[in-house]
Predicted model as a PDB file, atoms N, CA, C, CB and O in Angstrom, pLDDT in the B-factor column:
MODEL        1                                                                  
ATOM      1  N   UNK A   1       0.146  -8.320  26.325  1.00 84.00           N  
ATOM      2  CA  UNK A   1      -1.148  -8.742  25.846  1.00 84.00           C  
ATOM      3  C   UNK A   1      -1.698  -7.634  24.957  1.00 84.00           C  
ATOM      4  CB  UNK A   1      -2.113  -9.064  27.026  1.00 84.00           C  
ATOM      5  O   UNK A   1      -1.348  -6.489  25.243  1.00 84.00           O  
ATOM      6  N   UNK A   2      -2.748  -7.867  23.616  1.00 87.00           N  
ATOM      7  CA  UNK A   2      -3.102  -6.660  22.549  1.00 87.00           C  
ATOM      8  C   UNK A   2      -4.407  -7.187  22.695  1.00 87.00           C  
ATOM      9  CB  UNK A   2      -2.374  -6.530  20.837  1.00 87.00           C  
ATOM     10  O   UNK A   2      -4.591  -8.400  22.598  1.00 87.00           O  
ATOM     11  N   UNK A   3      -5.377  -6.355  22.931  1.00 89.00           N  
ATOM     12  CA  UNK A   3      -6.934  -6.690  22.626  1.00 89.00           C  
ATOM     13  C   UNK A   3      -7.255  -5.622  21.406  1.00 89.00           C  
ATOM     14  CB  UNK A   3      -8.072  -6.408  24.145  1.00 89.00           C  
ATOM     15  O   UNK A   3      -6.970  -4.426  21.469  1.00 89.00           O  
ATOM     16  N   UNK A   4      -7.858  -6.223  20.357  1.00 92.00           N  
ATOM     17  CA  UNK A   4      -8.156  -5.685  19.489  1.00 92.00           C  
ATOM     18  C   UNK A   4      -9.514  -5.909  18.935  1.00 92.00           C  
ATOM     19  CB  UNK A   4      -7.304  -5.849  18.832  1.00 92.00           C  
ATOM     20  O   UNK A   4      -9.910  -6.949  18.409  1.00 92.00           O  
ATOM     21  N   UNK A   5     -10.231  -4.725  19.128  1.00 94.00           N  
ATOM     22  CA  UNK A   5     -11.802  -4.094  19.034  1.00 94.00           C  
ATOM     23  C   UNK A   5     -11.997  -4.286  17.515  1.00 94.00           C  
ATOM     24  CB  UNK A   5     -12.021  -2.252  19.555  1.00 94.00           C  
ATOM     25  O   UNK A   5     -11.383  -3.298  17.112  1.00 94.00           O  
ATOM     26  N   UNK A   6     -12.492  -4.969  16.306  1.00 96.00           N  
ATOM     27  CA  UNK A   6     -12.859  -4.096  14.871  1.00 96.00           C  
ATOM     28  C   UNK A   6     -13.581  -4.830  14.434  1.00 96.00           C  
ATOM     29  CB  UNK A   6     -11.841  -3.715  13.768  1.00 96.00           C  
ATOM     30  O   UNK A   6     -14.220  -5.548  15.203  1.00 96.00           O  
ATOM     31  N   UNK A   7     -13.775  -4.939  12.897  1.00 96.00           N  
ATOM     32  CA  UNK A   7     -14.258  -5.761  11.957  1.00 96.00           C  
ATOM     33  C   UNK A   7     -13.552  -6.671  10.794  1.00 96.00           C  
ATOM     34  CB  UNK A   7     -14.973  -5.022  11.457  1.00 96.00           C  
ATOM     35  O   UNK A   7     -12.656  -6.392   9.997  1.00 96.00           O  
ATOM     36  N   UNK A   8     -14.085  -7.516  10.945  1.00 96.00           N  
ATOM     37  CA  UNK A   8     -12.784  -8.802   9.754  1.00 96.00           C  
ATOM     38  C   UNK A   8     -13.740  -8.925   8.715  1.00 96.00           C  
ATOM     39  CB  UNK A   8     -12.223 -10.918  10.448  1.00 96.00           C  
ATOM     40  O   UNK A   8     -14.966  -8.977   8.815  1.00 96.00           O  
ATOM     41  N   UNK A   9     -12.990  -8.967   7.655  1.00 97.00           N  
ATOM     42  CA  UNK A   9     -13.737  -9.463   6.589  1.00 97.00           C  
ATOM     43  C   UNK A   9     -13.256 -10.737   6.138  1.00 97.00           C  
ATOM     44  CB  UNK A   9     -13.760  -8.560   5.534  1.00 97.00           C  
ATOM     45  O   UNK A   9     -12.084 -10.792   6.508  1.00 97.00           O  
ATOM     46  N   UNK A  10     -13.618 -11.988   5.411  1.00 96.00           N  
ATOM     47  CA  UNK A  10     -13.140 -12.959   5.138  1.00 96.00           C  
ATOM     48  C   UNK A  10     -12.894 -12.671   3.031  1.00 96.00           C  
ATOM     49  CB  UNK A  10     -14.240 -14.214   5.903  1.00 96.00           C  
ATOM     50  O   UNK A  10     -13.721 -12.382   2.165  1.00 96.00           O  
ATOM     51  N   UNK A  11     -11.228 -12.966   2.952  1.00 95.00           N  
ATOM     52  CA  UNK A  11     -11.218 -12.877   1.792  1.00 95.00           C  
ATOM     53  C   UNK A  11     -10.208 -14.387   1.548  1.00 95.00           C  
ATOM     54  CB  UNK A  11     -10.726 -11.329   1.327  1.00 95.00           C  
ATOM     55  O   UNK A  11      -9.344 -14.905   2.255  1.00 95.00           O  
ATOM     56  N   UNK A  12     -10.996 -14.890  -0.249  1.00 92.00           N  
ATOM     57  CA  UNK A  12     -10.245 -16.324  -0.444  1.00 92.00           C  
ATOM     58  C   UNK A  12      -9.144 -15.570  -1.165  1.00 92.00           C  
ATOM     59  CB  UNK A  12     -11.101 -17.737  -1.414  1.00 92.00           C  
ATOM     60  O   UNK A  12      -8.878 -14.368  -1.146  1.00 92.00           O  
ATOM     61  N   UNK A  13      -8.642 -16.455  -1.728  1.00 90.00           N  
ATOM     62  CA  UNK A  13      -6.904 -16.155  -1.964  1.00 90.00           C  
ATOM     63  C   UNK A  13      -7.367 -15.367  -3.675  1.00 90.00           C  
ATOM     64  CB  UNK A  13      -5.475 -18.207  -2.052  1.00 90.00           C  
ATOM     65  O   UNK A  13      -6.498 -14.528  -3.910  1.00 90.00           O  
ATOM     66  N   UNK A  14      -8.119 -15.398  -4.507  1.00 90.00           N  
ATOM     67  CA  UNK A  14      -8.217 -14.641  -5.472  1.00 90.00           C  
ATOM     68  C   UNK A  14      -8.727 -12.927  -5.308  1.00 90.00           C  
ATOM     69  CB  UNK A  14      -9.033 -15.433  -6.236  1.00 90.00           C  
ATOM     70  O   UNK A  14      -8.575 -12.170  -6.267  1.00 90.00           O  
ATOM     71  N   UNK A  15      -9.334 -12.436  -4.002  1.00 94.00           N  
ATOM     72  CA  UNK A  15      -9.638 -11.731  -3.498  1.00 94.00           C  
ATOM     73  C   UNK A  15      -8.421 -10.663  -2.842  1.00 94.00           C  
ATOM     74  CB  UNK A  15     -10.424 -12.383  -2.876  1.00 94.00           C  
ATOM     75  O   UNK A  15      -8.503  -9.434  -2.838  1.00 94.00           O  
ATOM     76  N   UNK A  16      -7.332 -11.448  -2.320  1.00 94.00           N  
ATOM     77  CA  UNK A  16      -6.372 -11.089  -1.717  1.00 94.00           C  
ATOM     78  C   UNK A  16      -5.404 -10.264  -2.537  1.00 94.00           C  
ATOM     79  CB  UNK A  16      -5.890 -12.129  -1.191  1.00 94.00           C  
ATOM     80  O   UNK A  16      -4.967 -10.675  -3.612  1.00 94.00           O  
ATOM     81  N   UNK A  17      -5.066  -9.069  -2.005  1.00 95.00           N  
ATOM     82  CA  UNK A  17      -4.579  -7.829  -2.971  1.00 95.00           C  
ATOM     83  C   UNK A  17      -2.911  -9.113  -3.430  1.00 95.00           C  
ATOM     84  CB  UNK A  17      -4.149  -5.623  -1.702  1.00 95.00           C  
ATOM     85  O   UNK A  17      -2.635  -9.958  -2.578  1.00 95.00           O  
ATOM     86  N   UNK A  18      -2.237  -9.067  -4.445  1.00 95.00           N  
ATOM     87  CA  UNK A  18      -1.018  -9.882  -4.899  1.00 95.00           C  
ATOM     88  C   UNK A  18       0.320  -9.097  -3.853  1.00 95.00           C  
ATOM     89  CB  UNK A  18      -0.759  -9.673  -6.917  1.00 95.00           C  
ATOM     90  O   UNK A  18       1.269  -9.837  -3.590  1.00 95.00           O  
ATOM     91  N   UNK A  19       0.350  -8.008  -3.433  1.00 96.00           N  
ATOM     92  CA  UNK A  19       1.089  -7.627  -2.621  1.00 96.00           C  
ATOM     93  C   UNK A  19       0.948  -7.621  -1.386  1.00 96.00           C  
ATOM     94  CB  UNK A  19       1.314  -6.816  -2.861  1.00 96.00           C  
ATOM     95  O   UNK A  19       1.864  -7.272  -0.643  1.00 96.00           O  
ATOM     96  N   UNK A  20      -0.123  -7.973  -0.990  1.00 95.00           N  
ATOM     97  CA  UNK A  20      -0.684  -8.589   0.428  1.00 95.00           C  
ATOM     98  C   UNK A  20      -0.145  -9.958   0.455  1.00 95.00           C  
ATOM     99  CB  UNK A  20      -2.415  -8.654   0.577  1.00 95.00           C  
ATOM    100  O   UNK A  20       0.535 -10.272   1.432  1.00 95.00           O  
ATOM    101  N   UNK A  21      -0.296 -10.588  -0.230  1.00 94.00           N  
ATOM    102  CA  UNK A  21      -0.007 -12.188  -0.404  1.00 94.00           C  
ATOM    103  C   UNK A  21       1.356 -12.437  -0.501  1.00 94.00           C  
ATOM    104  CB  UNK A  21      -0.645 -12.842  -1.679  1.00 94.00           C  
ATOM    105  O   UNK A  21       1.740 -13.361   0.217  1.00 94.00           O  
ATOM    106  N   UNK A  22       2.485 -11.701  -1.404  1.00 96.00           N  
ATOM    107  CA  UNK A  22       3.746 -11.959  -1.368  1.00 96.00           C  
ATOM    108  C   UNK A  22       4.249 -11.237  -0.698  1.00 96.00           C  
ATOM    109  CB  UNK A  22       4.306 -12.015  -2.315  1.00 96.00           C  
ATOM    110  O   UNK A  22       5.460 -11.194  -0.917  1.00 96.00           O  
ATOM    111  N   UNK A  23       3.736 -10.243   0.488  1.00 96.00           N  
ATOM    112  CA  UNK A  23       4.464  -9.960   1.544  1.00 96.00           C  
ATOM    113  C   UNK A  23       4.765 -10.965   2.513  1.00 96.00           C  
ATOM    114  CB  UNK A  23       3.938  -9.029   2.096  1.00 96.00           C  
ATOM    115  O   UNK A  23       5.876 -11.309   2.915  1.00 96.00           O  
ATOM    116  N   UNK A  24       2.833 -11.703   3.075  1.00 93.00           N  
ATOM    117  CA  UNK A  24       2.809 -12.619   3.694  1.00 93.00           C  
ATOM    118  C   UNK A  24       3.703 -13.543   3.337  1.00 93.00           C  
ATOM    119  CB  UNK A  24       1.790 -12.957   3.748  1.00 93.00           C  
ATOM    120  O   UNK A  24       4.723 -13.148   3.901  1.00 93.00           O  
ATOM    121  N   UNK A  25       4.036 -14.743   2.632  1.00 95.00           N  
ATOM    122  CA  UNK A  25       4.713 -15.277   2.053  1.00 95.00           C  
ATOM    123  C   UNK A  25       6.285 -15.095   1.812  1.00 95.00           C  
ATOM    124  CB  UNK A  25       4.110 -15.243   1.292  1.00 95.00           C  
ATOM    125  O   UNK A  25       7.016 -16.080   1.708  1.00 95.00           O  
ATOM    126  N   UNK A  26       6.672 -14.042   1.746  1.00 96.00           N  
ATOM    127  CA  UNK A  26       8.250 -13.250   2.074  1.00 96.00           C  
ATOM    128  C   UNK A  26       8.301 -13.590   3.535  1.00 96.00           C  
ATOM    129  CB  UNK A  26       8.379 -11.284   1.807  1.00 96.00           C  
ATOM    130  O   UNK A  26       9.318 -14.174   3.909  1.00 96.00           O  
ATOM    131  N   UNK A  27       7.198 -13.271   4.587  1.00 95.00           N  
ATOM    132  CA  UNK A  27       7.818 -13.426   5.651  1.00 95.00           C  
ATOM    133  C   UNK A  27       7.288 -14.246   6.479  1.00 95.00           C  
ATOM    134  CB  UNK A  27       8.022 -12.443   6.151  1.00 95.00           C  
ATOM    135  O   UNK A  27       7.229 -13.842   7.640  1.00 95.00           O  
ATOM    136  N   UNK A  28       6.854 -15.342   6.246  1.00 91.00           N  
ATOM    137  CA  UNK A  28       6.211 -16.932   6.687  1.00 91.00           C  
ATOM    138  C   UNK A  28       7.106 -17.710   6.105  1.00 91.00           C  
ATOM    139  CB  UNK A  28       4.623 -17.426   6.131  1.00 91.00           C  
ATOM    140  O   UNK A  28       7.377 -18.789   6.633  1.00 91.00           O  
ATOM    141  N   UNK A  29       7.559 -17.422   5.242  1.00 93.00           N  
ATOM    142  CA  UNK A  29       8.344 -18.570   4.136  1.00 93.00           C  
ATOM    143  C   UNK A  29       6.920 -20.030   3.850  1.00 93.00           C  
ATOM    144  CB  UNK A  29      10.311 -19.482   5.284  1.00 93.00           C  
ATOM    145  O   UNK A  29       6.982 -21.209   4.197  1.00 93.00           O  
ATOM    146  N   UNK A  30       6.108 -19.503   3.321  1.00 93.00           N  
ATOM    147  CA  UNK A  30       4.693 -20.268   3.060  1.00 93.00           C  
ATOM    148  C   UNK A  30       3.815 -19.407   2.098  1.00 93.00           C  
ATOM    149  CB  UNK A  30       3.804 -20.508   4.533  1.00 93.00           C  
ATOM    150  O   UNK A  30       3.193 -18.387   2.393  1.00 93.00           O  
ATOM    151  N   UNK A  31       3.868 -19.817   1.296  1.00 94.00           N  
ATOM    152  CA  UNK A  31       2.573 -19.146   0.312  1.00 94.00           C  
ATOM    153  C   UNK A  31       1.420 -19.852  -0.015  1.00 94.00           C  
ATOM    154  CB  UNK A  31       2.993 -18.798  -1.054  1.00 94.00           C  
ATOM    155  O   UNK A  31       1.253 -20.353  -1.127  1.00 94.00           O  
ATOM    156  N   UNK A  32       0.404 -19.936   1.135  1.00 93.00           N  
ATOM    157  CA  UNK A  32      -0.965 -20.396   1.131  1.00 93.00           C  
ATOM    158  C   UNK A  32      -1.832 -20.455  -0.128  1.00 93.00           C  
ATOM    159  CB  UNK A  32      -1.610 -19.622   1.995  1.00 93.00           C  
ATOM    160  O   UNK A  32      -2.488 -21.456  -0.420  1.00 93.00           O  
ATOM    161  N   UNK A  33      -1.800 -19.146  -0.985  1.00 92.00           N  
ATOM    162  CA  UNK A  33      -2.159 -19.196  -2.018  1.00 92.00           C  
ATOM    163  C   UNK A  33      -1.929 -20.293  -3.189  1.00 92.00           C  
ATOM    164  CB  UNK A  33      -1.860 -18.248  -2.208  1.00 92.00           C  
ATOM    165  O   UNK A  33      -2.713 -20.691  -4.051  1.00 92.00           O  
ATOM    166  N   UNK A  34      -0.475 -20.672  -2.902  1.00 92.00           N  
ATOM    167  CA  UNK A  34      -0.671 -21.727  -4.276  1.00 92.00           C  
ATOM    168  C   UNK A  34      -0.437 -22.847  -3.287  1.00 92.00           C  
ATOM    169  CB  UNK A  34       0.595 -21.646  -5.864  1.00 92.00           C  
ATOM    170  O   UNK A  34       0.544 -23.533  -3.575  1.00 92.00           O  
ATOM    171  N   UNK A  35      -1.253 -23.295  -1.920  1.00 91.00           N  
ATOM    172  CA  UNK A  35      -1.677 -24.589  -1.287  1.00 91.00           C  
ATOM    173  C   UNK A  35      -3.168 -24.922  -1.423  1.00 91.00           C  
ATOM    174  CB  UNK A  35      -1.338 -24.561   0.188  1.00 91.00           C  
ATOM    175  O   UNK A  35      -3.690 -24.455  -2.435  1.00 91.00           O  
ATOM    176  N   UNK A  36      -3.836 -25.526  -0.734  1.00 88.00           N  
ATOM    177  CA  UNK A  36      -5.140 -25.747  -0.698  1.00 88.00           C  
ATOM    178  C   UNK A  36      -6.126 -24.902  -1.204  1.00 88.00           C  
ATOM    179  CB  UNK A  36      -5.394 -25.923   0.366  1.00 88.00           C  
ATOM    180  O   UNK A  36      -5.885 -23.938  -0.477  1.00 88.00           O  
ATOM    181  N   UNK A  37      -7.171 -24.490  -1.990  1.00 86.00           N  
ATOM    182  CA  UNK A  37      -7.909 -23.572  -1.914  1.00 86.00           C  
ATOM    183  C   UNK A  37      -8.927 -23.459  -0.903  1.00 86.00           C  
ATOM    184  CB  UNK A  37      -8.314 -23.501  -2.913  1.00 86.00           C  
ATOM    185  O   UNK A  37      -9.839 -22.653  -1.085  1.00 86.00           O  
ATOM    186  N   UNK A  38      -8.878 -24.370   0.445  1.00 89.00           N  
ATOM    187  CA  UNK A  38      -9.698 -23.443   1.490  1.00 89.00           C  
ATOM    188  C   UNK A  38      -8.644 -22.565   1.947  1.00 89.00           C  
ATOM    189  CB  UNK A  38     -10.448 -24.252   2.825  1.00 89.00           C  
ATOM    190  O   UNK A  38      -8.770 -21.425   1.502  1.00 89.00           O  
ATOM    191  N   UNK A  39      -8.209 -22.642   2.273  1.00 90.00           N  
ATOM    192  CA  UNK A  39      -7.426 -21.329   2.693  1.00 90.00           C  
ATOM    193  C   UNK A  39      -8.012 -20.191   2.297  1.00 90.00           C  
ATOM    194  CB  UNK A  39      -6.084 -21.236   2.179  1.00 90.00           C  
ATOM    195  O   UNK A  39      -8.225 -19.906   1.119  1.00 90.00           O  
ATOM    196  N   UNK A  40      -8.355 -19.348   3.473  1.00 92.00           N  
ATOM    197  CA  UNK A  40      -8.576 -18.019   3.310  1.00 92.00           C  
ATOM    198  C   UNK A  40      -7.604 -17.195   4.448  1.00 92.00           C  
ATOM    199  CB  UNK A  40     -10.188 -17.764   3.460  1.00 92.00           C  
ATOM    200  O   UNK A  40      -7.036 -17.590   5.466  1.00 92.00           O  
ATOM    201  N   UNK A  41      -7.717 -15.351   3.535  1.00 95.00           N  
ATOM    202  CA  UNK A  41      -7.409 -14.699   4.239  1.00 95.00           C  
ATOM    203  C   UNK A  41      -7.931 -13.627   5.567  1.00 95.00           C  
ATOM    204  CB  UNK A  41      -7.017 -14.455   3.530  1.00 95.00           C  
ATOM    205  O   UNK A  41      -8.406 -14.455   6.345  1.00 95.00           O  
ATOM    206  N   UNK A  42      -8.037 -12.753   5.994  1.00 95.00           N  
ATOM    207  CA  UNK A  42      -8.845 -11.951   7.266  1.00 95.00           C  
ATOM    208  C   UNK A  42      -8.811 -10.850   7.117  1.00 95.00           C  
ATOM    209  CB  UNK A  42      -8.436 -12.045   8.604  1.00 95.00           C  
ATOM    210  O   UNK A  42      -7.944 -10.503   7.920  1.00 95.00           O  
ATOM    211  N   UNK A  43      -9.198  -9.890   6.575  1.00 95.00           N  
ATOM    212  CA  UNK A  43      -8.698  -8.086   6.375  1.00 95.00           C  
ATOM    213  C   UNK A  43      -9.753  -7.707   8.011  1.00 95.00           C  
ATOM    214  CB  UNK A  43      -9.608  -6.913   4.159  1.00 95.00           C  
ATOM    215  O   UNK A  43     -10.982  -7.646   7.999  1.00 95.00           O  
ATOM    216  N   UNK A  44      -8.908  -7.509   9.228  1.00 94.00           N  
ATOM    217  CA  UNK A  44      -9.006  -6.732  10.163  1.00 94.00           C  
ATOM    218  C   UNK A  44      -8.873  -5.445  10.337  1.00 94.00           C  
ATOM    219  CB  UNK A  44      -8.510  -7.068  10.735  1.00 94.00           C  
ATOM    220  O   UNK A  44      -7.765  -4.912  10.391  1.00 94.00           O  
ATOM    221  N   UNK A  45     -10.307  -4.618  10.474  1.00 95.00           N  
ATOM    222  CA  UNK A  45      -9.691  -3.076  10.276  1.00 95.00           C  
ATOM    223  C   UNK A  45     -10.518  -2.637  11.644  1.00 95.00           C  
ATOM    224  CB  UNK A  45     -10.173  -2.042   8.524  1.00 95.00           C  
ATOM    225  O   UNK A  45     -11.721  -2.456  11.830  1.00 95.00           O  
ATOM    226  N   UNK A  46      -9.111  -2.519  12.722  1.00 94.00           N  
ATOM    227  CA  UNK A  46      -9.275  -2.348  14.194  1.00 94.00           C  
ATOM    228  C   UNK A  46     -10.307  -0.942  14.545  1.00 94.00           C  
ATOM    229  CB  UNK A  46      -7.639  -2.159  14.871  1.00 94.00           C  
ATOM    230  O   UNK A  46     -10.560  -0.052  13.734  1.00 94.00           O  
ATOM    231  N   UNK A  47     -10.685  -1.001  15.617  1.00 94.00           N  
ATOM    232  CA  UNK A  47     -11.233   0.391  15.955  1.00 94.00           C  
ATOM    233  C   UNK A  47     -11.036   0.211  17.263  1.00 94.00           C  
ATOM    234  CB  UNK A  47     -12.747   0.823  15.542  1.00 94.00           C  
ATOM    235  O   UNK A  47     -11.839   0.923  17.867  1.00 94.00           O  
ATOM    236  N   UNK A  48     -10.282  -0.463  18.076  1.00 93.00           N  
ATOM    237  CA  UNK A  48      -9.858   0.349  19.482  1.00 93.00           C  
ATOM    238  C   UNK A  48      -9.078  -1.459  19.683  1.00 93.00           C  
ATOM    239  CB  UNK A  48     -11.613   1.198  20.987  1.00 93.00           C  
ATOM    240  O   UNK A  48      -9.460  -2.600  19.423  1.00 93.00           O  
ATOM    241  N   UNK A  49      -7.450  -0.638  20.468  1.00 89.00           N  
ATOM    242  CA  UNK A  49      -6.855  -1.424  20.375  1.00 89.00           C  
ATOM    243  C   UNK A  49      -5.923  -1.340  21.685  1.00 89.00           C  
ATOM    244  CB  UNK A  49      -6.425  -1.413  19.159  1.00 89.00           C  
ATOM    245  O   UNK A  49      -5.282  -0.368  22.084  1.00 89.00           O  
ATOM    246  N   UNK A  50      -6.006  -2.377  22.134  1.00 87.00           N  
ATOM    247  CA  UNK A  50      -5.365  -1.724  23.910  1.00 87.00           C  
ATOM    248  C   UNK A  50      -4.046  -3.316  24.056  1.00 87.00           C  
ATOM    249  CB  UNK A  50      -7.416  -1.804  25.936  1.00 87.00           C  
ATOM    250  O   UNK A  50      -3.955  -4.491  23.701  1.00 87.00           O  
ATOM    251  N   UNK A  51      -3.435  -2.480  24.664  1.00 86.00           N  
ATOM    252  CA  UNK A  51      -2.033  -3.631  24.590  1.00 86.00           C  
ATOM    253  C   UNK A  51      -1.229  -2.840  26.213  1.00 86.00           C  
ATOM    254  CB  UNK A  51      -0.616  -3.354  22.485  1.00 86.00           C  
ATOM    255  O   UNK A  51      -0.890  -1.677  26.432  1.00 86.00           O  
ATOM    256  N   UNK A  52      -1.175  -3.867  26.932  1.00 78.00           N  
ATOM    257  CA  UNK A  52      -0.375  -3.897  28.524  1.00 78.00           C  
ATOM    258  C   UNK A  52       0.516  -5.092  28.691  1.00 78.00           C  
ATOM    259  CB  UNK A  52      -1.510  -4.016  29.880  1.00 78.00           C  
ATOM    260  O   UNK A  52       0.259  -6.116  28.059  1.00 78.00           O  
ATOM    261  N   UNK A  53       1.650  -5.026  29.582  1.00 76.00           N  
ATOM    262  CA  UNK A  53       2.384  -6.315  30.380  1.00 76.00           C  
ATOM    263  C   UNK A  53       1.874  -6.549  31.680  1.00 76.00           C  
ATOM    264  CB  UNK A  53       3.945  -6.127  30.614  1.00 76.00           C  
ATOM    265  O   UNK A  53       1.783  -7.496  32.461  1.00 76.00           O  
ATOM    266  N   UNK A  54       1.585  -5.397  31.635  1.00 71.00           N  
ATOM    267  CA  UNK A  54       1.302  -5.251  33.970  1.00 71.00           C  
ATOM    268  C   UNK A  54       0.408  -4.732  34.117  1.00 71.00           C  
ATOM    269  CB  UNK A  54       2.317  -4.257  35.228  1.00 71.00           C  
ATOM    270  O   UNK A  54      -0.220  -4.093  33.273  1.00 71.00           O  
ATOM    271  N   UNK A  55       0.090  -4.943  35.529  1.00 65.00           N  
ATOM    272  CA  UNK A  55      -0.814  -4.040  36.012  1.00 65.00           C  
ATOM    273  C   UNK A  55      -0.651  -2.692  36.150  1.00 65.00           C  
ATOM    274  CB  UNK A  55      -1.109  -4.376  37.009  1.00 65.00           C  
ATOM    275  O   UNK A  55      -1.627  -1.984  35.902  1.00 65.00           O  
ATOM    276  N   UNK A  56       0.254  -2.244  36.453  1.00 66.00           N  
ATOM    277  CA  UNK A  56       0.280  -0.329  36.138  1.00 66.00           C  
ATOM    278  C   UNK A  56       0.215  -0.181  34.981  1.00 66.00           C  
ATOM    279  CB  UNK A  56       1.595   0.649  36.508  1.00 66.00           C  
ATOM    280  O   UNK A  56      -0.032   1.007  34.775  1.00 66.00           O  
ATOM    281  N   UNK A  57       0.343  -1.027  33.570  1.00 68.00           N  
ATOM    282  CA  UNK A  57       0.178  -0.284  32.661  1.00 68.00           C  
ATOM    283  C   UNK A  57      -1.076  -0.021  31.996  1.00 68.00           C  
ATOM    284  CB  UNK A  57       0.910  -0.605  31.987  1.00 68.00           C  
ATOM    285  O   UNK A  57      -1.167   0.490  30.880  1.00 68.00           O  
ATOM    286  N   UNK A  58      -2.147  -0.430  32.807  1.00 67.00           N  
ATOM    287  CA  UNK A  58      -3.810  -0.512  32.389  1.00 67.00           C  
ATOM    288  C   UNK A  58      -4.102   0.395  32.419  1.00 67.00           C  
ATOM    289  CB  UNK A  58      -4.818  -1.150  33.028  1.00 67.00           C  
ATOM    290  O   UNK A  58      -5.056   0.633  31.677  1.00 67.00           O  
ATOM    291  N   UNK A  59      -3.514   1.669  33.314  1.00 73.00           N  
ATOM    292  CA  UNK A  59      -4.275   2.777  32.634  1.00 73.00           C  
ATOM    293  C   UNK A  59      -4.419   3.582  31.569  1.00 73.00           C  
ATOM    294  CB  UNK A  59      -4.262   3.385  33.088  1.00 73.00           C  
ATOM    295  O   UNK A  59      -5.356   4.340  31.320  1.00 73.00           O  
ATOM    296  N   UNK A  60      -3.234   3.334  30.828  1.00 71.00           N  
ATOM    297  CA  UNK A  60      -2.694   3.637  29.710  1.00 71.00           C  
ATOM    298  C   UNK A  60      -3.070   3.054  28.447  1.00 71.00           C  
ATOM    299  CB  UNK A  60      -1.581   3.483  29.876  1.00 71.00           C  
ATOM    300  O   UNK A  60      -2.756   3.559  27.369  1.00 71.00           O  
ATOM    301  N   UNK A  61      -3.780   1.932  28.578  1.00 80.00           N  
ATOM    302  CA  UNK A  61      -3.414   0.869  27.856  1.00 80.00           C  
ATOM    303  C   UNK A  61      -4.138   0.944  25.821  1.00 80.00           C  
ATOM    304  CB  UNK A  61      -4.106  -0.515  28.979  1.00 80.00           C  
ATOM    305  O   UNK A  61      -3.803   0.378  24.780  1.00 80.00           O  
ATOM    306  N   UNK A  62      -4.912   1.680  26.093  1.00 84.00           N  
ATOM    307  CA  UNK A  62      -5.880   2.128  24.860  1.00 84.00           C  
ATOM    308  C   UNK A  62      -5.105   2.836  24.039  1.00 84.00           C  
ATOM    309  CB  UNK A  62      -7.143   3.019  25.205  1.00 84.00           C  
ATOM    310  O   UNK A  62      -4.969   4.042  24.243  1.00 84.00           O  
ATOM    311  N   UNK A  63      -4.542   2.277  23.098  1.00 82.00           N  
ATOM    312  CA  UNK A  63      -3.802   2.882  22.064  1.00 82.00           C  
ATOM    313  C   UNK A  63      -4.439   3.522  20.979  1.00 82.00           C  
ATOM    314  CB  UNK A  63      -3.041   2.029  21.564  1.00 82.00           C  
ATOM    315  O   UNK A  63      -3.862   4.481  20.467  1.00 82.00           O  
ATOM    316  N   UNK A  64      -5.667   3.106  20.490  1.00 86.00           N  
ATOM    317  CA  UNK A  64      -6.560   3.379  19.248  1.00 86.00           C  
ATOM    318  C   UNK A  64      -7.566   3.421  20.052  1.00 86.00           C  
ATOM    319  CB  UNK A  64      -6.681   2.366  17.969  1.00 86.00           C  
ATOM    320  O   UNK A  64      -7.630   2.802  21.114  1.00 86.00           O  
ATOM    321  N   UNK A  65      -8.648   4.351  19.472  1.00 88.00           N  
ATOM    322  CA  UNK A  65     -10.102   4.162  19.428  1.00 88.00           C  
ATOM    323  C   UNK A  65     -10.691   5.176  18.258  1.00 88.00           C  
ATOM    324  CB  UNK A  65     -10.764   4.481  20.959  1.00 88.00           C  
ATOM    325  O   UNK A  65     -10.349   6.273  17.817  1.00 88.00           O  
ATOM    326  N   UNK A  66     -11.756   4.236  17.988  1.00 90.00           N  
ATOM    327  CA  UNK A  66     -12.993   4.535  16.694  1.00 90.00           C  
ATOM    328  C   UNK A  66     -11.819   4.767  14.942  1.00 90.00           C  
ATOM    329  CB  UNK A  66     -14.199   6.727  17.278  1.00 90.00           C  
ATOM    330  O   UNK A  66     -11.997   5.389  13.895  1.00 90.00           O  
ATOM    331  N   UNK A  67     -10.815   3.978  15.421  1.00 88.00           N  
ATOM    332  CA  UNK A  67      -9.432   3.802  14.346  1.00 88.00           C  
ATOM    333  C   UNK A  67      -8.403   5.025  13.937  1.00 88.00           C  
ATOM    334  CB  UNK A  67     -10.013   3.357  12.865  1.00 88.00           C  
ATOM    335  O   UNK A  67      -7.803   5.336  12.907  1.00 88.00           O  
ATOM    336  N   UNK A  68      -8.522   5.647  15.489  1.00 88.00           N  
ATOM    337  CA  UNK A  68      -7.498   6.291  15.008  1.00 88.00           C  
ATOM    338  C   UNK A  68      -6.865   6.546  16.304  1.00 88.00           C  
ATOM    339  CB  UNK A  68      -7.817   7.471  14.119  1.00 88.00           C  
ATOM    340  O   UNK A  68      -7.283   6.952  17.388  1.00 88.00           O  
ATOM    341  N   UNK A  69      -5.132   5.991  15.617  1.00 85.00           N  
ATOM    342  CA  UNK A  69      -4.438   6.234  17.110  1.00 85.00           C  
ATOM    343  C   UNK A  69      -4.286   7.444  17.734  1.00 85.00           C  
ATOM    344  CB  UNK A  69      -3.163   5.838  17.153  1.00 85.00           C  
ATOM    345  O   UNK A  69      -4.259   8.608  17.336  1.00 85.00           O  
ATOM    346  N   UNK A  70      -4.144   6.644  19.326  1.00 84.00           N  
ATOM    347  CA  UNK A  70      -3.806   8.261  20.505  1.00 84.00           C  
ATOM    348  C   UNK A  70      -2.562   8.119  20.749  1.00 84.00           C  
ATOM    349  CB  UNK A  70      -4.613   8.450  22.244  1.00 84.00           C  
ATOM    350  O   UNK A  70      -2.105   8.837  21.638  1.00 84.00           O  
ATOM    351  N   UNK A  71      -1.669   7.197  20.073  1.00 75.00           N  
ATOM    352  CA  UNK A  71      -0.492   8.072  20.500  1.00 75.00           C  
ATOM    353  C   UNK A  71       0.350   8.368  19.836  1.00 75.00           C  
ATOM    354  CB  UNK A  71       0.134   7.743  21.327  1.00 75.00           C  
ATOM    355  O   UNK A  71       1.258   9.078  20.269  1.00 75.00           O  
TER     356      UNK A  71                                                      
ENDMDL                                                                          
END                                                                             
């Protein structure tokens, strides 16, 4: 499981950097951009980010905080 703490911004597909977009697209095999124009994209820029399988691993589990990783 990844819980992830940050802020999203909403960007439409003319907004979207062209190497952001044909990465996505390289590895979806889907290029949203030349489908519908609602389609938008999400720029997530995390500030605390915690990821576990189990229960012993909760104490550990905080990988990032205030965006910059601890480990």
């Amino acid at each position: 499981m990844v819980l992830v703490h940050g802020t999203a911004r909403m960007l439409t597909r003319d907004e979207l950097p062209a190497e952001v977009g044909d990465a996505f697209a390289a590895k979806g095999g889907w290029d949203p951009r030349k489908d519908h124009p609602s389609y938008v994209f999400f720029q997530v820029t995390p500030q605390v980010l915690q990821a576990w399988g189990t229960v012993p691993e909760m104490a550990g589990r905080t990988l990032m905080r205030d965006g910059k990783w601890l480990v």
